[in-house]
C-alpha positions in Angstrom: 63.5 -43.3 0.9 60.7 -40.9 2.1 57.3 -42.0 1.2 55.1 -39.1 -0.2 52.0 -38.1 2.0 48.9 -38.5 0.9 46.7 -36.5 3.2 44.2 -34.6 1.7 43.0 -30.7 2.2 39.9 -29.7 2.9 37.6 -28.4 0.4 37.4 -24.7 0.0 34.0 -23.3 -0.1 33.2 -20.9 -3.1 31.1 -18.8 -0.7 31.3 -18.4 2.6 28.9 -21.1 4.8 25.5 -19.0 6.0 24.6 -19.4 9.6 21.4 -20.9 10.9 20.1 -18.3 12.7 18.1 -16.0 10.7 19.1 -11.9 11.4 17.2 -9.6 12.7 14.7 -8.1 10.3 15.5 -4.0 9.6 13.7 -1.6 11.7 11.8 -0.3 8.2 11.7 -1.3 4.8 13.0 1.8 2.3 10.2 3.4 0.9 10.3 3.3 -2.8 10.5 6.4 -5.5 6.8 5.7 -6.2 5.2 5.4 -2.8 6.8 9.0 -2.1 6.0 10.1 -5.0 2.4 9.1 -4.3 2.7 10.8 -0.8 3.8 14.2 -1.8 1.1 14.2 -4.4 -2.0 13.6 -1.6 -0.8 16.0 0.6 -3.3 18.9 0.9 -0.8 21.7 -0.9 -0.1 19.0 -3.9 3.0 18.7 -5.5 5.5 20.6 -8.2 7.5 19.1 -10.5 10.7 20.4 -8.9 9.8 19.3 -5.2 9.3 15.3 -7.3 12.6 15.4 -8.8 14.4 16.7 -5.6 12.6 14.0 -3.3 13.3 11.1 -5.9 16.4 12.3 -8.1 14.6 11.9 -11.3 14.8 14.5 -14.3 11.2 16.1 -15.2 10.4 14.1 -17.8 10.6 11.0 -15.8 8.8 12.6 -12.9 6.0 13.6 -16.0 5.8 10.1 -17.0 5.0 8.7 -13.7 2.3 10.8 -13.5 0.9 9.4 -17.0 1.3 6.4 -15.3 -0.7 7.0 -12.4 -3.2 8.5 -14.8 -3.6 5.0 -16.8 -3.7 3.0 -13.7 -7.0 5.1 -13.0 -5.4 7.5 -10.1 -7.6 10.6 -10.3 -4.8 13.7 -10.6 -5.6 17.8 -10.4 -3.6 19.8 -11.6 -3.3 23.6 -11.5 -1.4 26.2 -11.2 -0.1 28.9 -8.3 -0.3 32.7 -8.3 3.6 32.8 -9.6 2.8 30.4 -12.5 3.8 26.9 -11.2 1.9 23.8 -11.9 0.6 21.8 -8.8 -0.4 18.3 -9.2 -2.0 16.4 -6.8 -4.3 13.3 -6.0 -7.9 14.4 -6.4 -9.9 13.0 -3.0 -11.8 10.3 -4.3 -15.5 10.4 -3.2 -17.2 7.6 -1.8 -20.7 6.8 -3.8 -23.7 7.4 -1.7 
C-alpha cells in the first residue's frame, strides 16, 4: 500500500510581491486641466472658449464654469471681445499695492 503524500504547496500570492527598490520618479508630472487652463488664460492675447475646450476636452459650459470658479476663488478675470465678435478672457495682471 502507497502512503499518501503530504507535502504542502506554497501559498499563492493574491498580488504579485513589490520590489524593494523604489522606481525612478517620471521625468514630469502631467499637468492638470486647470493649471492649463490657468496658463492659456495669463497669456498676453487671453483666451477663447473654443481654444479651452480644444486644450482640455471639455464642452463650453464646463469650460464657463471653471471660469465662475476662478472668479469665486478671487482670480481677477477680463473679458472682452475681438473685432470678429469673439469673447477673450483672460487673467487680469494683478497690481502690487504701493
Amino acid at each position: 500500500m502507497t502512503e499518501p503524500t503530504t507535502t504542502k504547496r506554497p501559498r499563492r500570492m493574491a498580488r504579485e510581491a513589490k520590489s524593494e527598490v523604489p522606481s525612478a520618479p517620471s521625468a514630469a508630472k502631467p499637468q492638470s486641466k486647470g493649471a492649463l487652463v490657468e496658463d492659456l488664460l495669463q497669456q498676453s492675447g487671453g483666451a477663447a472658449i473654443e481654444d479651452l475646450c480644444l486644450a482640455t476636452g471639455w464642452l463650453p459650459h464646463t469650460c464657463r464654469a471653471f471660469l465662475t470658479g476662478l472668479r469665486k476663488k478671487g482670480r481677477p478675470l477680463e473679458r472682452s471681445k475681438r473685432e470678429d465678435g469673439v469673447t477673450i478672457y483672460r487673467i487680469a495682471a494683478t497690481q502690487a499695492a504701493a
